[in-house]
Biotite code that builds the C-alpha atoms (Angstrom):
import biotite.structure as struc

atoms = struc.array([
    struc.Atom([0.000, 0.000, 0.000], chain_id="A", res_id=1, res_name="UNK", atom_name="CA", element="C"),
    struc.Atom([1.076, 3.789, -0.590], chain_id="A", res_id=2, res_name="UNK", atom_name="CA", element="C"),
    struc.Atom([2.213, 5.560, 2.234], chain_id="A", res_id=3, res_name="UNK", atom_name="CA", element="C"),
    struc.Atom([0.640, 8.976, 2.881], chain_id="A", res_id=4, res_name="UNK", atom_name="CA", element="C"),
    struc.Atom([2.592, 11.614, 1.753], chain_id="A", res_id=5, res_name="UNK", atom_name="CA", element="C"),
    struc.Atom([1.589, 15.005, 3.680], chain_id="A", res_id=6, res_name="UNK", atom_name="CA", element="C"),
    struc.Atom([2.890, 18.459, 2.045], chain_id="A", res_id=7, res_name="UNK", atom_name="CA", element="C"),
    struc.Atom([1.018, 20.235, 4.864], chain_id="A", res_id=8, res_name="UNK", atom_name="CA", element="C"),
    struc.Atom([-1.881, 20.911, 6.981], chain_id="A", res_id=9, res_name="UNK", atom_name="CA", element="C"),
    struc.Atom([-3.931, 24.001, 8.010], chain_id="A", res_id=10, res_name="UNK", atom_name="CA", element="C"),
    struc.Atom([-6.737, 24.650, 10.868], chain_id="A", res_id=11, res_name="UNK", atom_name="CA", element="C"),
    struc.Atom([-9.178, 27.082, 10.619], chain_id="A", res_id=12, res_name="UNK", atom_name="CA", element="C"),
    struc.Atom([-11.366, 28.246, 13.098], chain_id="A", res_id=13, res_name="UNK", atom_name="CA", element="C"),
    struc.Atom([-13.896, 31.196, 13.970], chain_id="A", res_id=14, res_name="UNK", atom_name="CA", element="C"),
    struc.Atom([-16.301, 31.967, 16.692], chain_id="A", res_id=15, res_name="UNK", atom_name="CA", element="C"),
    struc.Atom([-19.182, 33.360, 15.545], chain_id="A", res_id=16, res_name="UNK", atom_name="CA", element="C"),
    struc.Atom([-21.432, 36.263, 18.385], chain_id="A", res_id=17, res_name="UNK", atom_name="CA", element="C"),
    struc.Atom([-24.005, 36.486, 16.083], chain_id="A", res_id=18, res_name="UNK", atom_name="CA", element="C"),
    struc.Atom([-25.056, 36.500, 12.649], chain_id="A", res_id=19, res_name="UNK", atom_name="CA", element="C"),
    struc.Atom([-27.427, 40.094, 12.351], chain_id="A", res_id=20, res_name="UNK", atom_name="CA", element="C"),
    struc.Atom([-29.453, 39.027, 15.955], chain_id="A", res_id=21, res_name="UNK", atom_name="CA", element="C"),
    struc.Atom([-29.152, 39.402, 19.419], chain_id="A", res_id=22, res_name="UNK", atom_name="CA", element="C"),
    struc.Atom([-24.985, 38.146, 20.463], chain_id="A", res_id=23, res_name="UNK", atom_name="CA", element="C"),
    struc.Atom([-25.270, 34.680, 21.760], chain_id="A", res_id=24, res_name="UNK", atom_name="CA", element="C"),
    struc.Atom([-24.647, 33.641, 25.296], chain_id="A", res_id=25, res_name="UNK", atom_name="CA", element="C"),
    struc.Atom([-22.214, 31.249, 24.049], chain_id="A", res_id=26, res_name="UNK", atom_name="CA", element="C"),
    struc.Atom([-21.021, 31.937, 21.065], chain_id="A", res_id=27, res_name="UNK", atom_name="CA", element="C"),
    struc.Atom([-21.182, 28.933, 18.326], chain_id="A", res_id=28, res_name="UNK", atom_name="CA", element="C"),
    struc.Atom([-17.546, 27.964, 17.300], chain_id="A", res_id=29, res_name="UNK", atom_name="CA", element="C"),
    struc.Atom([-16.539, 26.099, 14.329], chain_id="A", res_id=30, res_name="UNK", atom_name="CA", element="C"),
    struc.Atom([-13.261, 24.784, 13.196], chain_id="A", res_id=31, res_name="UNK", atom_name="CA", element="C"),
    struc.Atom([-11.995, 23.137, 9.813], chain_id="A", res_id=32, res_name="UNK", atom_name="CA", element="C"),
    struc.Atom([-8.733, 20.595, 9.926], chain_id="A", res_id=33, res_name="UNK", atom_name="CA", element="C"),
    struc.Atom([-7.340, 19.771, 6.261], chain_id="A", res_id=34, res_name="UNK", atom_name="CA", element="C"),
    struc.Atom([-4.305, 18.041, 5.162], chain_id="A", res_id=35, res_name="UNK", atom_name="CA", element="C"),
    struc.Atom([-3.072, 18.433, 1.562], chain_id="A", res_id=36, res_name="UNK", atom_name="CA", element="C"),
    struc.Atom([-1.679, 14.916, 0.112], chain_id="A", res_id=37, res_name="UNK", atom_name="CA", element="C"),
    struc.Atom([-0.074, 13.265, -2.705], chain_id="A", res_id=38, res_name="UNK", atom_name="CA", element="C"),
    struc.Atom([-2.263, 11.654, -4.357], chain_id="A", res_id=39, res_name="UNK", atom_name="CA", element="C"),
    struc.Atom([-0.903, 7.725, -5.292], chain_id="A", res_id=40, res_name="UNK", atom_name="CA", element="C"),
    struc.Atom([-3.426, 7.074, -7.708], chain_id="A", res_id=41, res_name="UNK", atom_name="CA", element="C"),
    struc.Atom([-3.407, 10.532, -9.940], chain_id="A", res_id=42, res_name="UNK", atom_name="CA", element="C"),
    struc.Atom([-2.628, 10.196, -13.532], chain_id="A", res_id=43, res_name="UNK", atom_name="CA", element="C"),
    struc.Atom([-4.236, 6.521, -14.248], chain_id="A", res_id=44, res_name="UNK", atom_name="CA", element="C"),
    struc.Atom([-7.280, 3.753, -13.337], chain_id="A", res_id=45, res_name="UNK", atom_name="CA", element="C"),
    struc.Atom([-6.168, 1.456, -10.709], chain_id="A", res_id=46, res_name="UNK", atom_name="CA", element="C"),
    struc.Atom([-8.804, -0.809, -10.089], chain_id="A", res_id=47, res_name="UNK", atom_name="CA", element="C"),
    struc.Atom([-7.964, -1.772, -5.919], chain_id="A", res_id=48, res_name="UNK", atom_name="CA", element="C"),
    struc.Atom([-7.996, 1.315, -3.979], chain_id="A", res_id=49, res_name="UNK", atom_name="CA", element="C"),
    struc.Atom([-9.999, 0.550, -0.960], chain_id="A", res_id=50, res_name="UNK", atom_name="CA", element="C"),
    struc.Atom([-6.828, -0.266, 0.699], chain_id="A", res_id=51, res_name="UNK", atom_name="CA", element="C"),
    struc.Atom([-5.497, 2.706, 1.113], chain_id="A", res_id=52, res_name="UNK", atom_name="CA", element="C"),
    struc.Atom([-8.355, 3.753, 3.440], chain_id="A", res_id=53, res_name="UNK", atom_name="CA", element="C"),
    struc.Atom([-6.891, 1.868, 6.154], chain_id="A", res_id=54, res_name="UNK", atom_name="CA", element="C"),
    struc.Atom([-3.701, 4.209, 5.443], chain_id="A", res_id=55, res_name="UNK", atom_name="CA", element="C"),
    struc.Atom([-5.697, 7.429, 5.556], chain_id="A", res_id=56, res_name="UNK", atom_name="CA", element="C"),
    struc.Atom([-6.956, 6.132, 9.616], chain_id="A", res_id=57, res_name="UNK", atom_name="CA", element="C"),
    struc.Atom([-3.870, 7.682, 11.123], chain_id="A", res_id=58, res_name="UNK", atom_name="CA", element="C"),
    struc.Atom([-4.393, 11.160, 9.441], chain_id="A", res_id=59, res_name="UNK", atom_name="CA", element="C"),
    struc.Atom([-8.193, 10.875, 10.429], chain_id="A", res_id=60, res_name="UNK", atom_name="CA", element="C"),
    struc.Atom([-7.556, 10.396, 13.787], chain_id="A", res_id=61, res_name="UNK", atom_name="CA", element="C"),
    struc.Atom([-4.967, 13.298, 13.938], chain_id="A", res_id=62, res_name="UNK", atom_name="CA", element="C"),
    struc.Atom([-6.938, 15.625, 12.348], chain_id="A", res_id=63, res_name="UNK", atom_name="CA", element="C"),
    struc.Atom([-10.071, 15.007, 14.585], chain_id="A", res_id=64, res_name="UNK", atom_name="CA", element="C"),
    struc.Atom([-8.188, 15.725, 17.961], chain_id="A", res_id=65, res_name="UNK", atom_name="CA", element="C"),
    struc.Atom([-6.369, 18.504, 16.360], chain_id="A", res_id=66, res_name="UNK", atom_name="CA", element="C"),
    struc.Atom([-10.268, 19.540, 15.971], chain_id="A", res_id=67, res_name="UNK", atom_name="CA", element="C"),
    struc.Atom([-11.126, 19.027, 19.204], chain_id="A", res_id=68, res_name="UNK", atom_name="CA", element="C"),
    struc.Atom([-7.654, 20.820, 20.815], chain_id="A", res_id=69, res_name="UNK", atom_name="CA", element="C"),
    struc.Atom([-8.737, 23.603, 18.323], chain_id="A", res_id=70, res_name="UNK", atom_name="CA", element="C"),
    struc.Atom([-12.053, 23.832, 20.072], chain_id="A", res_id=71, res_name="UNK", atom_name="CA", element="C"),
    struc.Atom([-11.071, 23.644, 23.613], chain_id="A", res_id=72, res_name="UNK", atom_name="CA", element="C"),
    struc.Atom([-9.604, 20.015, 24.190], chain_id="A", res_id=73, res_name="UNK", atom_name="CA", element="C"),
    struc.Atom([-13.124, 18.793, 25.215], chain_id="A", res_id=74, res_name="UNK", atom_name="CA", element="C"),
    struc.Atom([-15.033, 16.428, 22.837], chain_id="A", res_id=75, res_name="UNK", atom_name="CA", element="C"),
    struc.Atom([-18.127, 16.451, 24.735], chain_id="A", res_id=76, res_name="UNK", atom_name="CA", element="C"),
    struc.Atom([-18.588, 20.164, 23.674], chain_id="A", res_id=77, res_name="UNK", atom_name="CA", element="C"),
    struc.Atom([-19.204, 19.104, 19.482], chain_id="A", res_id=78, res_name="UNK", atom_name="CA", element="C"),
    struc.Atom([-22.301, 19.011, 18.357], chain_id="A", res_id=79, res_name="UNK", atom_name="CA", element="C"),
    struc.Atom([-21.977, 18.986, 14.936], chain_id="A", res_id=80, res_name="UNK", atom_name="CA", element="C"),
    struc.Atom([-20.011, 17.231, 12.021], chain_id="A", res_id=81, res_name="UNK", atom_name="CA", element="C"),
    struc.Atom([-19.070, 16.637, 8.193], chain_id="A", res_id=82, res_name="UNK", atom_name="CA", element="C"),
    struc.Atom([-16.051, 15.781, 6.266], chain_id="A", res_id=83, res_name="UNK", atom_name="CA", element="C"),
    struc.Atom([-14.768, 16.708, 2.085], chain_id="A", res_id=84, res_name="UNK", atom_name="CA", element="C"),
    struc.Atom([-11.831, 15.763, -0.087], chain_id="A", res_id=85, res_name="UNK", atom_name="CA", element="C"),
    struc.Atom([-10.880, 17.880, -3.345], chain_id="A", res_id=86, res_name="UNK", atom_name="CA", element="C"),
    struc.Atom([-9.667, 15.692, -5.643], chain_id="A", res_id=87, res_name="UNK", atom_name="CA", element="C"),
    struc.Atom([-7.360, 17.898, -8.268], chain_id="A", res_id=88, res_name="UNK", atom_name="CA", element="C"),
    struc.Atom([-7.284, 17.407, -11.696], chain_id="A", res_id=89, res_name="UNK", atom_name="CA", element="C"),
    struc.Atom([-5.159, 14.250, -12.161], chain_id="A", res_id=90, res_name="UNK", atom_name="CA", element="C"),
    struc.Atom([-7.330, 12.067, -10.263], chain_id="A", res_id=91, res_name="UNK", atom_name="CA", element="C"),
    struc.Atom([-10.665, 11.445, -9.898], chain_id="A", res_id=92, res_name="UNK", atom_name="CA", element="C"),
    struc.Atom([-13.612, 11.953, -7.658], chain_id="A", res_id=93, res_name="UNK", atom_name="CA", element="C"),
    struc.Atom([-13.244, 8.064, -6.199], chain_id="A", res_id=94, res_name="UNK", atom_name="CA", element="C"),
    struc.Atom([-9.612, 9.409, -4.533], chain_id="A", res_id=95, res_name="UNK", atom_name="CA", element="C"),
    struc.Atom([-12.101, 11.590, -2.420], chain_id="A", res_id=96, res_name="UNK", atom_name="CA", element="C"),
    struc.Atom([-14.219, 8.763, -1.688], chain_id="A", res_id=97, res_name="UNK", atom_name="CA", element="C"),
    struc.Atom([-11.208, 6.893, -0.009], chain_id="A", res_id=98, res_name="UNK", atom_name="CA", element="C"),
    struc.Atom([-11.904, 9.882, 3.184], chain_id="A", res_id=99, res_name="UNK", atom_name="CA", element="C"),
    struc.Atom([-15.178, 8.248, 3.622], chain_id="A", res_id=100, res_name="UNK", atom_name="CA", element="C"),
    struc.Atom([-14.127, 5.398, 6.532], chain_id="A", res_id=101, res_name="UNK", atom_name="CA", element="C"),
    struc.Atom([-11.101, 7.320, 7.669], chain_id="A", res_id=102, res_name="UNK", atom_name="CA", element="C"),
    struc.Atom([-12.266, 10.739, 8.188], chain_id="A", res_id=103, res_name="UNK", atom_name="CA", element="C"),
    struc.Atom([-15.596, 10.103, 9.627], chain_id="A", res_id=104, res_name="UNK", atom_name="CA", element="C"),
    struc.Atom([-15.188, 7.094, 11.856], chain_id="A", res_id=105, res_name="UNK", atom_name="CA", element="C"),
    struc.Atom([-11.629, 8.481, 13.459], chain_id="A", res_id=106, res_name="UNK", atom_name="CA", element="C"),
    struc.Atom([-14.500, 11.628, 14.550], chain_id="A", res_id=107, res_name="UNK", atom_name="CA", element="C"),
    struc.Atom([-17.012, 8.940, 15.333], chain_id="A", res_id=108, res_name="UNK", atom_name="CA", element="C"),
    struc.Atom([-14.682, 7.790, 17.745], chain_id="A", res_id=109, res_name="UNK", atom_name="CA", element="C"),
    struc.Atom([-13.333, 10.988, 18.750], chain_id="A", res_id=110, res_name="UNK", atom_name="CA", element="C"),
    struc.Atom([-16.584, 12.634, 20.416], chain_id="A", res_id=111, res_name="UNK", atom_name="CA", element="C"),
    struc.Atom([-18.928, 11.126, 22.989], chain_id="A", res_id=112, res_name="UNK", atom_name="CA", element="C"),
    struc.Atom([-22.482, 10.876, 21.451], chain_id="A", res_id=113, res_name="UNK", atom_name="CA", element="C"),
    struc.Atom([-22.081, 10.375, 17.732], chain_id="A", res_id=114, res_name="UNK", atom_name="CA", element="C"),
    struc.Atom([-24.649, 7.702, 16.251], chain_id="A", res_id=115, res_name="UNK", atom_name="CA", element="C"),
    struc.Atom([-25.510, 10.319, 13.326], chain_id="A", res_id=116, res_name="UNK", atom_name="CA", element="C"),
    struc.Atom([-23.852, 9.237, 10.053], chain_id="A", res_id=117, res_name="UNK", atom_name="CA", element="C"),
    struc.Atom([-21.119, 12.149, 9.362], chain_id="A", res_id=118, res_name="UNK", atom_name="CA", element="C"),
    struc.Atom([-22.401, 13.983, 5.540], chain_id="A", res_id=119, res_name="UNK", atom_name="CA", element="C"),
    struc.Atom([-19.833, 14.800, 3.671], chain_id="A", res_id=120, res_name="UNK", atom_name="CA", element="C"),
    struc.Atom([-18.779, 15.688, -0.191], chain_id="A", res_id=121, res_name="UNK", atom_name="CA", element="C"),
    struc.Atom([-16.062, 15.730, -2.299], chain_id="A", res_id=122, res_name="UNK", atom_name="CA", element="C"),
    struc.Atom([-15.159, 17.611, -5.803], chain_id="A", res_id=123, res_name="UNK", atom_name="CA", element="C"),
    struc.Atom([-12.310, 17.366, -8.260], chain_id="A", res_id=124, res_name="UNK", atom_name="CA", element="C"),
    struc.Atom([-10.936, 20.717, -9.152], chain_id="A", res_id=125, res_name="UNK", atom_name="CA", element="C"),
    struc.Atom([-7.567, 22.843, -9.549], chain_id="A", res_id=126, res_name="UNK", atom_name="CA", element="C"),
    struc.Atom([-5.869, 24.969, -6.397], chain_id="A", res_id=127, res_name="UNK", atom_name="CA", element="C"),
    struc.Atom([-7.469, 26.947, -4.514], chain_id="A", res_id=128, res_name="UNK", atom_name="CA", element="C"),
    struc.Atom([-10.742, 25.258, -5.254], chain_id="A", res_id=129, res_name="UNK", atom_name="CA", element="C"),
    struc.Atom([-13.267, 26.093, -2.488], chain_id="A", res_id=130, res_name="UNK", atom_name="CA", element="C"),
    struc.Atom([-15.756, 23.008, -0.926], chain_id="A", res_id=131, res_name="UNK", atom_name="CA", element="C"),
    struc.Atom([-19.102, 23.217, 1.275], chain_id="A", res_id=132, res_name="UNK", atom_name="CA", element="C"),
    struc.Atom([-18.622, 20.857, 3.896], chain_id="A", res_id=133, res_name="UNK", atom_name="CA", element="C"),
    struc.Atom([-22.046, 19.986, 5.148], chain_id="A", res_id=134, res_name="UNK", atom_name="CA", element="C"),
    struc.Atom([-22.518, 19.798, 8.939], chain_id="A", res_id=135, res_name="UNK", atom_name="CA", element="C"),
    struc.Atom([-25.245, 18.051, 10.655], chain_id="A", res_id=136, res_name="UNK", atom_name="CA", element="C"),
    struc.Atom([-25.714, 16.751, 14.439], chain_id="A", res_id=137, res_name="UNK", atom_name="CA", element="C"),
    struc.Atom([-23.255, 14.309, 15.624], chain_id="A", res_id=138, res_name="UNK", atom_name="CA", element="C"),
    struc.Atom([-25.938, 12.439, 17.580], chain_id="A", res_id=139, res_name="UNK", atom_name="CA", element="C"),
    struc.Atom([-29.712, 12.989, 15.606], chain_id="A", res_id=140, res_name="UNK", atom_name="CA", element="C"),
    struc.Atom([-29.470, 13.731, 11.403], chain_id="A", res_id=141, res_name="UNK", atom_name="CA", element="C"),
    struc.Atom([-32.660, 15.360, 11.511], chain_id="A", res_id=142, res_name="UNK", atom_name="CA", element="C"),
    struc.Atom([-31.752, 18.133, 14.294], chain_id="A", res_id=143, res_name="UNK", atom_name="CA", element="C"),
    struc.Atom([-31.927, 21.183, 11.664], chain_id="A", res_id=144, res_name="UNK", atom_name="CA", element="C"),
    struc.Atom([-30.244, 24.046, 14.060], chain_id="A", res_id=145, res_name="UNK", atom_name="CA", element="C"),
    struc.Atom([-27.371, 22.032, 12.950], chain_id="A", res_id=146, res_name="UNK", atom_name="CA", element="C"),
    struc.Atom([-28.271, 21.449, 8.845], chain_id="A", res_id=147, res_name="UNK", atom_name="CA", element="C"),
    struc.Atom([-25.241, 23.963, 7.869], chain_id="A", res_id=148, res_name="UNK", atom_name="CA", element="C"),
    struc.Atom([-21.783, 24.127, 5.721], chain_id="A", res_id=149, res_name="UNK", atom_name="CA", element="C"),
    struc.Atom([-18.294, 25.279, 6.251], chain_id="A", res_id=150, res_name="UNK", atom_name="CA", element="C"),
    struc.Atom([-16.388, 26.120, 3.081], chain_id="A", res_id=151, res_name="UNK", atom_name="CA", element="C"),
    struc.Atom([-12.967, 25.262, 3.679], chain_id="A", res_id=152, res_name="UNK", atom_name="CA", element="C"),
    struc.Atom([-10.090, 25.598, 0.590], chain_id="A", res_id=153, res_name="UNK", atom_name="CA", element="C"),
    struc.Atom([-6.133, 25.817, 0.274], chain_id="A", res_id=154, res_name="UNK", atom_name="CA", element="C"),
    struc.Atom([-4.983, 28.756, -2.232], chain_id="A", res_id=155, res_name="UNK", atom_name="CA", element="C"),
    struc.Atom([-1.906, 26.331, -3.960], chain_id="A", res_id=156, res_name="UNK", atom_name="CA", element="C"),
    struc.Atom([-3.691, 22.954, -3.376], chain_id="A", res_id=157, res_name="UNK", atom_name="CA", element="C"),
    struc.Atom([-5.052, 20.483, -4.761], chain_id="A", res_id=158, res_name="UNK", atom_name="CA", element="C"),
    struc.Atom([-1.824, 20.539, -7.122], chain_id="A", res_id=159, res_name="UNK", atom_name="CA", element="C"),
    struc.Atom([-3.081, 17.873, -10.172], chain_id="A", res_id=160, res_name="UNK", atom_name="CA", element="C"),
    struc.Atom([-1.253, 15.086, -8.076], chain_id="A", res_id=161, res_name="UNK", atom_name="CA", element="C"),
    struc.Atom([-3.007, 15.927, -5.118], chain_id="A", res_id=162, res_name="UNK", atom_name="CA", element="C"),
    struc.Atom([-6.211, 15.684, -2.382], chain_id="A", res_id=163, res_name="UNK", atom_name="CA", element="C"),
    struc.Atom([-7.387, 18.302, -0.131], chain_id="A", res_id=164, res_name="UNK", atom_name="CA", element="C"),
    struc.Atom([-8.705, 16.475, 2.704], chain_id="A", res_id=165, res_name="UNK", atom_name="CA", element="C"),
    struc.Atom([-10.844, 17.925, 4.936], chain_id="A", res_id=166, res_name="UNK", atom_name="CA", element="C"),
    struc.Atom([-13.012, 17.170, 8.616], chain_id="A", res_id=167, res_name="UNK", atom_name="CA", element="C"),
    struc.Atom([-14.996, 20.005, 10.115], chain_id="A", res_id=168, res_name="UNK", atom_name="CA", element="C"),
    struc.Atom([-16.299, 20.520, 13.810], chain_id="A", res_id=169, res_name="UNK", atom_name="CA", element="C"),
    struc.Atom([-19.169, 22.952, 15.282], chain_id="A", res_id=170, res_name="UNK", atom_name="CA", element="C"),
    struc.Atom([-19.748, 22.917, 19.122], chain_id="A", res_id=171, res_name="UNK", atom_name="CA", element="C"),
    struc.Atom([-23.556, 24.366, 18.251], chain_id="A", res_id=172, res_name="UNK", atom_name="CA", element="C"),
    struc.Atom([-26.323, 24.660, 15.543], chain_id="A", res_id=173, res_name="UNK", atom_name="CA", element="C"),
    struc.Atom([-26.567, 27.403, 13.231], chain_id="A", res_id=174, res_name="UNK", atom_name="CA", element="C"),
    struc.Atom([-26.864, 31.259, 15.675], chain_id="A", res_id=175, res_name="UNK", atom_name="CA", element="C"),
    struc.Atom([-30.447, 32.406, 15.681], chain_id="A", res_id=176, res_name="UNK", atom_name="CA", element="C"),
    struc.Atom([-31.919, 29.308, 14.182], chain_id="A", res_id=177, res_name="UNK", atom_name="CA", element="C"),
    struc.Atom([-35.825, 29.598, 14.335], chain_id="A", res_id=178, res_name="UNK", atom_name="CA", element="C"),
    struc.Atom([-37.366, 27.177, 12.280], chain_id="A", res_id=179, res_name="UNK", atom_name="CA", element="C"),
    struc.Atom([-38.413, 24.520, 14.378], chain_id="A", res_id=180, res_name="UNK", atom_name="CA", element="C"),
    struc.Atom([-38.142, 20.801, 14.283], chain_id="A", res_id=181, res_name="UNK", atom_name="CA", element="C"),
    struc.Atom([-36.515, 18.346, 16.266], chain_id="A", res_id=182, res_name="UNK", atom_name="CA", element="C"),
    struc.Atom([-34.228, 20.277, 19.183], chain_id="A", res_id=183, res_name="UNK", atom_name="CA", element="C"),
    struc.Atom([-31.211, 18.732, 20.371], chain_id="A", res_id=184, res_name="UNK", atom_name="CA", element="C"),
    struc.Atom([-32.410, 18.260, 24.284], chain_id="A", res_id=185, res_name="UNK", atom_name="CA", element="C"),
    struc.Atom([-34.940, 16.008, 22.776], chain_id="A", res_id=186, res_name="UNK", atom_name="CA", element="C"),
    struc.Atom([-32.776, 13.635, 20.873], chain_id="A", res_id=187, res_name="UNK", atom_name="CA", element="C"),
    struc.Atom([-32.785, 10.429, 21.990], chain_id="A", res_id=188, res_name="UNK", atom_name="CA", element="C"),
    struc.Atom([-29.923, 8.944, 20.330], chain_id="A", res_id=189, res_name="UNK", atom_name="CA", element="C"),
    struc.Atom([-31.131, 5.298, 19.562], chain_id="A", res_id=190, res_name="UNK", atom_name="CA", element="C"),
    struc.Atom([-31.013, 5.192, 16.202], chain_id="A", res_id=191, res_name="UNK", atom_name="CA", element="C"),
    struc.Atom([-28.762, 8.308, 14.496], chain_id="A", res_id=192, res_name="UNK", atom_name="CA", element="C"),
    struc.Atom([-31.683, 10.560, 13.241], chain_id="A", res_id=193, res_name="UNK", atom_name="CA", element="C"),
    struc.Atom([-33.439, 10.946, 16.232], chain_id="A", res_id=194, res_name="UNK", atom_name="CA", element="C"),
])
């Protein structure tokens, strides 16, 4: 199997007061962990690349605590989730598909309270090629306070030969969300959507 070849990483993070409304009490932070890597499979079809997902587990894992350190150091304060790959030009949109098992289970384990499958996406595209990484509750799919995106992007990356890869973290739902539906003191965590 390929070993994973890392050119670099980057965090991003803001903490949003309030989005037009009234500040929050606690203001809703959200933070983005990507890794820019070689891609071993740009330039040609190879037919068996499912095993490089068991390669990708270590950077998963990383990435999700450097999530969690980013927001505090305390897993039991995310509430919401989703993952992306940008696949540049050389490959193709399967390469992304390898962050699948890696990047969502190594959060799955991560955070306490996380039956919710983790949405994600993927694009191919050249540098600085932005992605919408949807977010959704890491406990209950159909809390919608937490149905929201993070674009996240590198300015020199993807490079052809490359994938962005990408896990994102809120620690709350969308500020001033107001249209009803499930809330997420009444999730009851059996089953992932509610």
């Amino acid at each position: 199997m390929p070993d994973v070849v890392i050119r670099k990483t980057l965090m991003q993070v803001e903490t949003i007061h309030h989005e037009g409304g009234p500040p929050s009490e606690v203001p809703q932070r959200r933070a983005a962990a990507m890794a820019v890597i070689e891609n071993p499979y740009a330039g040609g079809y190879h037919e068996d690349i499912a095993p490089f997902m068991k390669d990708l587990e270590p950077l998963g894992a990383e990435l999700a605590q450097a999530l969690i350190d980013a927001l505090g150091g305390d897993p039991s304060v995310v509430e919401g989730y989703g993952k992306g790959a940008i696949v540049g030009v050389n490959g193709e949109i399967e390469h992304g598909a390898l962050w699948h098992v890696p990047g969502g289970y190594a959060m799955r384990d991560a955070i306490a309270e996380s039956k919710a499958i983790v949405p994600s996406t993927k694009k191919v595209g050249p540098a600085g090629t932005r992605l919408d990484v949807p977010v959704t509750h890491t406990n209950a799919s159909y809390v919608r306070t937490h149905y929201d995106a993070i674009e996240i992007g590198v300015p020199d990356a993807p490079r052809p030969n490359e994938i962005v890869l990408a896990l994102v973290m809120t620690t709350g739902g969308r500020p001033h969300a107001r249209i009803g539906g499930l809330q997420k003191e009444d999730v009851k965590g059996e089953d992932g959507l509610r």
